[in-house]
C-alpha positions in Angstrom: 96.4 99.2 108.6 97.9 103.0 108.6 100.0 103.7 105.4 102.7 105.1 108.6 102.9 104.7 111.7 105.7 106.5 113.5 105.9 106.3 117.4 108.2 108.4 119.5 110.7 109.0 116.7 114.7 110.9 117.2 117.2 111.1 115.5 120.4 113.6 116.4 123.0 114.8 114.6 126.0 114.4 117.7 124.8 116.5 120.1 122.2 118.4 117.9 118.6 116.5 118.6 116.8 117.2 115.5 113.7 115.0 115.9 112.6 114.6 119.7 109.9 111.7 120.5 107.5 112.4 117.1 104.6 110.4 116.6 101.7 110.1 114.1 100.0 108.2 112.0 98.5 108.6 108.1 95.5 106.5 106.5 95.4 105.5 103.1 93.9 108.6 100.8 95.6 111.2 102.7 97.4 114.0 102.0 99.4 114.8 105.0 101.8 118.0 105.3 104.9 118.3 107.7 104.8 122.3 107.9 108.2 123.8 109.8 110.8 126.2 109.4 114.0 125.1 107.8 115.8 123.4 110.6 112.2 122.5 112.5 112.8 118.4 111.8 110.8 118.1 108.6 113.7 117.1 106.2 115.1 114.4 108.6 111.9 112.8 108.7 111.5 113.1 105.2 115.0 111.4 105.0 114.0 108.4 107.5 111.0 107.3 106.2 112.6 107.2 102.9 115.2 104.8 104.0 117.8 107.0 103.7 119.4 106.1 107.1 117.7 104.5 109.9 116.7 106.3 113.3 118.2 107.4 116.3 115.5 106.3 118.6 111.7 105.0 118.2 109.8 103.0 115.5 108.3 104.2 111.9 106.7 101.7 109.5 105.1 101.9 106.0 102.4 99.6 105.4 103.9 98.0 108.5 107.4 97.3 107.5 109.8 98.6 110.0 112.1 101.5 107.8 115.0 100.6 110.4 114.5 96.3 110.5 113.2 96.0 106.8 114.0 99.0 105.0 113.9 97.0 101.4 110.3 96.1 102.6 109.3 99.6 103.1 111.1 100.8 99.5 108.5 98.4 97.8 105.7 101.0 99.0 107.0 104.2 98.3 108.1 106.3 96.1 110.1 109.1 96.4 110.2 112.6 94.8 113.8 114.5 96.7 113.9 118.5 96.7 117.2 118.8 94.8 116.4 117.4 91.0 117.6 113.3 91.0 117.2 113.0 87.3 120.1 112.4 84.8 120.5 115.7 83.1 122.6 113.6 80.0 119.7 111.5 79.3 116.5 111.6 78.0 113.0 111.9 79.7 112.4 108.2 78.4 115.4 107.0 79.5 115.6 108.5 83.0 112.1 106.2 83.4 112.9 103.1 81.4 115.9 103.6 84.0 113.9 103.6 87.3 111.7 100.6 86.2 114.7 98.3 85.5 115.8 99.4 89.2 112.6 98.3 90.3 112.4 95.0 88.4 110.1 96.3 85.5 110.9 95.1 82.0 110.2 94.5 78.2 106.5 96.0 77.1 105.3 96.8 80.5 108.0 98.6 80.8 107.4 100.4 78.1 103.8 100.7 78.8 104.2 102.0 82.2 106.5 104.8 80.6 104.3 105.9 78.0 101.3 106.2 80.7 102.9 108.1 83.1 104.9 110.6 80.1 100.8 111.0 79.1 99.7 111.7 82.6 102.2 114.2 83.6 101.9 115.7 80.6 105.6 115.3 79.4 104.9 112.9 76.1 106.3 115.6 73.6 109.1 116.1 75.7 110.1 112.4 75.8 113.2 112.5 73.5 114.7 115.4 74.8 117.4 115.5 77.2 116.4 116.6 80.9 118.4 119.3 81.2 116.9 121.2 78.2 113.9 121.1 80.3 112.2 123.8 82.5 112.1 123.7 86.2 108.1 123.2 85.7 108.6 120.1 83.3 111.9 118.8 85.3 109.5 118.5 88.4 106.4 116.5 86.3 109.7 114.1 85.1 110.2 113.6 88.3 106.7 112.9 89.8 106.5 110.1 86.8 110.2 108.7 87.9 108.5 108.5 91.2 105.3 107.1 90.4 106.3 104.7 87.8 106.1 101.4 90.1 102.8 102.3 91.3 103.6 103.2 95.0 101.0 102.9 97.8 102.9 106.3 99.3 104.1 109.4 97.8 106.8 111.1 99.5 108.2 114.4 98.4 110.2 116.9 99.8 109.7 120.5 99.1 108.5 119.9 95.9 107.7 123.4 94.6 110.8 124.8 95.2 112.4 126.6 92.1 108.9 126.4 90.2 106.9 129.7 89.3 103.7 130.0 90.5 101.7 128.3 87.2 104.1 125.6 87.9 103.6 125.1 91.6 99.9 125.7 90.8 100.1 122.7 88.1 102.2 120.4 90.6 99.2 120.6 93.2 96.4 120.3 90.6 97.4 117.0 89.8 98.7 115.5 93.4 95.5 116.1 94.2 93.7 114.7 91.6 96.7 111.8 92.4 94.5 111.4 95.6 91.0 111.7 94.4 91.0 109.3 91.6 93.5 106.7 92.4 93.3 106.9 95.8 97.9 107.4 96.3 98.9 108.5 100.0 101.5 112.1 99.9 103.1 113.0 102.6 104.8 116.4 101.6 107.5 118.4 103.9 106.9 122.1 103.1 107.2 125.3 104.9 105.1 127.6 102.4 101.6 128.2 104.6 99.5 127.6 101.3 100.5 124.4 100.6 100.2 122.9 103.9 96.7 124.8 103.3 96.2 122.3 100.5 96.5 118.9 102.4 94.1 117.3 104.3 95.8 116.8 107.8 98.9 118.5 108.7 101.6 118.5 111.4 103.6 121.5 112.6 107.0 120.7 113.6 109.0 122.9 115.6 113.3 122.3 116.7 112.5 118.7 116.6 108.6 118.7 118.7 105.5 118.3 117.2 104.0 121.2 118.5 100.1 120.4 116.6 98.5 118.2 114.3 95.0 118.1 112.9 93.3 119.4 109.9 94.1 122.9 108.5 90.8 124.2 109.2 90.6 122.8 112.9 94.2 124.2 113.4 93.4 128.0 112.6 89.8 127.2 114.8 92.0 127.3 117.7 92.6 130.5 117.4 89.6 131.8 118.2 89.2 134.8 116.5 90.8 137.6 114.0 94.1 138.3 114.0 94.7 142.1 114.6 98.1 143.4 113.7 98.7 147.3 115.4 101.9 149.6 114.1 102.6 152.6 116.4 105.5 154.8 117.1 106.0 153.0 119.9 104.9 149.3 119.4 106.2 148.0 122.9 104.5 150.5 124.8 101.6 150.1 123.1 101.4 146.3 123.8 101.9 146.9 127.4 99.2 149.4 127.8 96.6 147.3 125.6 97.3 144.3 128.0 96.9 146.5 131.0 93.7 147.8 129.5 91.8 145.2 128.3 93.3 142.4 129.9 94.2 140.2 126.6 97.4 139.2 125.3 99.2 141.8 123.2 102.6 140.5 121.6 104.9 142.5 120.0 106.6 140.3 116.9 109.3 141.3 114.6 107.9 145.0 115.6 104.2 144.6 115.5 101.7 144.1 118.0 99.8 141.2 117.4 96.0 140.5 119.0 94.2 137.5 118.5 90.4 138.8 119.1 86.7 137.2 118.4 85.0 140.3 116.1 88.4 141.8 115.4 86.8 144.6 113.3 84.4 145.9 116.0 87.7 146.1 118.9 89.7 147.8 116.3 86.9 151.1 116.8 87.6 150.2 120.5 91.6 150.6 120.4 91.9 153.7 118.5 89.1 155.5 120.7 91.2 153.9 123.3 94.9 155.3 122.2 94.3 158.2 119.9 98.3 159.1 118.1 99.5 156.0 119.4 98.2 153.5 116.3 99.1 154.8 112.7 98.4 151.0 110.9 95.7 148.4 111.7 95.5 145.2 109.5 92.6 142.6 110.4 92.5 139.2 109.0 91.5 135.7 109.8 93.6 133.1 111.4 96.5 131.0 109.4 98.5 127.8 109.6 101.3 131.0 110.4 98.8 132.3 113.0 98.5 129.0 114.6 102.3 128.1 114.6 102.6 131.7 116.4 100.3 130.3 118.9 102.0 127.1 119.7 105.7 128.5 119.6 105.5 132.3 119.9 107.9 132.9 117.1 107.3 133.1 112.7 107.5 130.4 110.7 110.1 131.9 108.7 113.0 133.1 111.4 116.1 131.8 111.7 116.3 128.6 113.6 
């Protein structure tokens, strides 16, 4: 059985659609990424498969309870880690857990044991006694992954869950969802909409005003593209793309002022173009394809513009 299943999912916010027909599935072991731009979709998923509030339209299940029918069913499979902190500042990071296990039924020694095992394996046992919001963002976020984890979910779910953190922080985070994965086989599904972390899991889905617009593993994704990625500056960029298009008969697309090429041995038609146009290129980059690159592709706008 898939750890989800969801099958032509909406939702709309009155006459705002912000999830149109999504489907997908993820298997046990996974870590699957929901890549968009803010606005794309990703959060309202992230929102409905955490029971938050039921669907619009279509089915999603975890471990084959329904989120909509049996929504308490579902919550016994997950647990949640939300982009905003959901940690009592006032209390401890012993009491915030001790906390979340009596919410889940836990009690007495196990309790306690299941606290002092996930304090030791996020690495927040010194910090135990001290109240969460003396903490750093870095530590905040590993109290949160142990809230999270504490009833031994079959599902991670978090949502943008590097934000705020510095890069040693977001580097830690990663290090240890993924050895999450590895050694005890736990199921993330992550929303994010930085390109290297989507980089990190091992399927991901690109979500675009609602549509799925491609799924598959990173490395299969940026395949599609088919060659380097040239980028061109000129003093006149739109000219330029016209009269490589005319030329050579490929696609030249001017984006946020840049002429973008997608070419198979990028660094031999770079020789080709300024022979080609001598004045008319003052700036070449070459590089190979991204999870950026490929949402290009599929929507013919940057992951990062306004929606």
């Amino acid at each position: 059985m898939p750890i989800v299943e969801v099958d032509q999912l909406s939702h709309h916010y009155g006459a705002h659609q912000a999830l149109n027909g999504v489907s997908f599935t993820v298997v046990k072991g996974e870590t699957f990424a929901l890549l968009g731009p803010n606005g794309g979709g990703k959060t309202t998923l992230f929102r409905i498969l955490s029971t938050l509030f039921p669907p619009s339209g279509g089915t999603a299940r975890i471990l084959g309870d329904d989120v909509r029918t049996n929504p308490a069913g579902a919550r016994t499979h997950i647990g949640v880690v939300f982009q905003h902190p959901s940690l009592d500042g006032k209390l401890t990071v012993r009491e915030n857990l001790i906390h979340q296990g009596r919410l889940y039924g836990l009690g007495g020694a196990a309790l306690r044991d299941r606290v002092t095992t996930m304090m030791k394996e996020l690495r927040v046992e010194d910090r135990a006694n001290d109240l969460v919001q003396t903490l750093s963002g870095g530590l905040q976020r590993r109290a949160e992954l142990a809230k999270g984890l504490l009833h031994q979910p079959e599902l991670l779910i978090l949502d943008e869950p590097s934000v705020g953190l510095d890069p040693g922080a977001r580097h830690d985070l990663w290090e240890y969802l993924d050895r999450l994965r590895r050694e005890q086989q736990v199921t993330i599904l992550v929303t994010t909409h930085l390109i290297e972390e989507a980089d990190r899991a091992t399927r991901v889905l690109i979500l675009d005003k609602g549509h799925v617009v491609a799924t598959g593993t990173p490395e299969a994704l940026k395949n599609e593209i088919g060659g380097d990625v040239i980028a061109l500056n000129g003093p006149d960029n739109d000219a330029l793309g016209r009269e490589i298009t005319s030329k050579f008969g490929i696609a030249a697309v001017v984006l946020n002022g840049t002429v973008r090429i997608e070419k198979a041995d990028g660094h031999r038609f770079v020789t080709t173009l300024i022979e080609a146009f001598p004045g008319e290129i003052e700036s070449v980059t070459i590089s190979k394809p991204t999870l950026e690159d490929v949402f290009i592709a599929k929507t013919g706008h940057r992951l990062w513009e306004d929606q």
